[in-house]
NULO-784260 format. One line per field, with one value per residue (C-alpha): residue number from 1; residue in three letters; chain; z, y, x. Coordinates in steps of 0.001 Angstrom, whole numbers, always signed. Each point is the difference from the previous one (the first is absolute). Layout:
<rs>
seq	[NUM ...]
type	[ALA ...]
mol	[A ...]
w	[Z ...]
v	[Y ...]
u	[X ...]
</rs>
This chain:
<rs>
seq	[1 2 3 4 5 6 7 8 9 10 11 12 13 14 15 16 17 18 19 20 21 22 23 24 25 26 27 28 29 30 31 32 33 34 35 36 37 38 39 40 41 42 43 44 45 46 47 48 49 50 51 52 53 54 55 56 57 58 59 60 61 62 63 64 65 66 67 68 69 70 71 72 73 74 75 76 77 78 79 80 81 82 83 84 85 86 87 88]
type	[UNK UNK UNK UNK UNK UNK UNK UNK UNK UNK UNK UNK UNK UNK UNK UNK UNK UNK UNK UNK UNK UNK UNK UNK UNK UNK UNK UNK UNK UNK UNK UNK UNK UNK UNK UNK UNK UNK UNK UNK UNK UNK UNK UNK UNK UNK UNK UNK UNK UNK UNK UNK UNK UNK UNK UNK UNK UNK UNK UNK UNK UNK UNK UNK UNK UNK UNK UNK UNK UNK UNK UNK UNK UNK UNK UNK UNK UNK UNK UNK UNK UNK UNK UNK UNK UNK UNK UNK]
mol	[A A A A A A A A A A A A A A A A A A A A A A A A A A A A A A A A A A A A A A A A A A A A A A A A A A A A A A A A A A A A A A A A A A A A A A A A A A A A A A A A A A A A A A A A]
w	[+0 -818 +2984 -1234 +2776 -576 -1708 +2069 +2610 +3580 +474 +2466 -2424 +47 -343 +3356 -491 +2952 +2798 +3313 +3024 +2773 +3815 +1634 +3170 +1698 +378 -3414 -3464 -2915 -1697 -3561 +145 -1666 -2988 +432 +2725 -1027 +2218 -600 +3702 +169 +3190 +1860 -1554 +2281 -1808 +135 -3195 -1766 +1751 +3096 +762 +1315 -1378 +252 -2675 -193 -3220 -1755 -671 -3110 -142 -1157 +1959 -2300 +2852 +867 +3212 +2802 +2733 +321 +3900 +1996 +1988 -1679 -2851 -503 -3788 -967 -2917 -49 -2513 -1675 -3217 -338 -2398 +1048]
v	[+0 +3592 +2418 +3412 +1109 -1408 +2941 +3191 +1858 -16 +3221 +1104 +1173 -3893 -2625 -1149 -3544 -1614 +386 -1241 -1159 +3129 -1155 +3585 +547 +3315 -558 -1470 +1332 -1741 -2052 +2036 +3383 -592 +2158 -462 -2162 -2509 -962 -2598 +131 +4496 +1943 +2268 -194 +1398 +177 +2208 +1788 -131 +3804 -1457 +1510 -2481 -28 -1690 -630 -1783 -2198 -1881 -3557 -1343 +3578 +1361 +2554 +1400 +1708 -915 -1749 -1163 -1697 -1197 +666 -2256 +2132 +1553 -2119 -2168 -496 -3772 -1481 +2580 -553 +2191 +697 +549 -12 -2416]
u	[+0 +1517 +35 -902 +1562 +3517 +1102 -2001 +2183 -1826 -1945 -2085 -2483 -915 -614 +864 +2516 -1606 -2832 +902 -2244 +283 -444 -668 +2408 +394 +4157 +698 +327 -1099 +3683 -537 -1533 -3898 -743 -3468 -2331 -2776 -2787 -2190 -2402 -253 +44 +2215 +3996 +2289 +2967 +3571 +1121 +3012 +366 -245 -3718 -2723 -3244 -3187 -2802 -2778 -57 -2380 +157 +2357 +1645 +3328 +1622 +2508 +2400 +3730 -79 +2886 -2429 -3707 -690 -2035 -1555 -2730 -200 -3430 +674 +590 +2271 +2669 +2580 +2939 +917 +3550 +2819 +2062]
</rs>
């Protein structure tokens, strides 16, 4: 099978090269940066920005937060399914 990708230089205008599961934890950042967040089960996202700012949102379910993001915090966060996409 070709990849079409073989060939395209990583960008973070996408598409993201991999989405990894995201266990939310107050102390830990996520291993790669996320470019975006998908949520399958919505609520409130507590998350920290790549600026180092937390924020919370409420999100529906099956949505795609397009914002750079270090950490997913427990506290505060009812949203299910959490996964990163990330350039890796």
């Amino acid at each position: 099978m070709q990849n079409p990708f073989a060939q395209r230089t990583a960008s973070l205008a996408g598409p993201a090269t991999d989405i990894q599961p995201v266990t939310p934890d107050n102390m830990v950042d996520l291993p790669v940066i996320a470019l975006a967040l998908y949520v399958e089960t919505g609520g409130s996202l507590t998350f920290d920005t790549i600026t180092g700012t937390t924020r919370t949102v409420e999100v529906a379910d099956f949505c795609i937060l397009p914002v750079g993001a270090k950490r997913v915090r427990a506290s505060g966060t009812t949203a299910a399914g959490i996964h990163a996409l990330v350039l890796a």
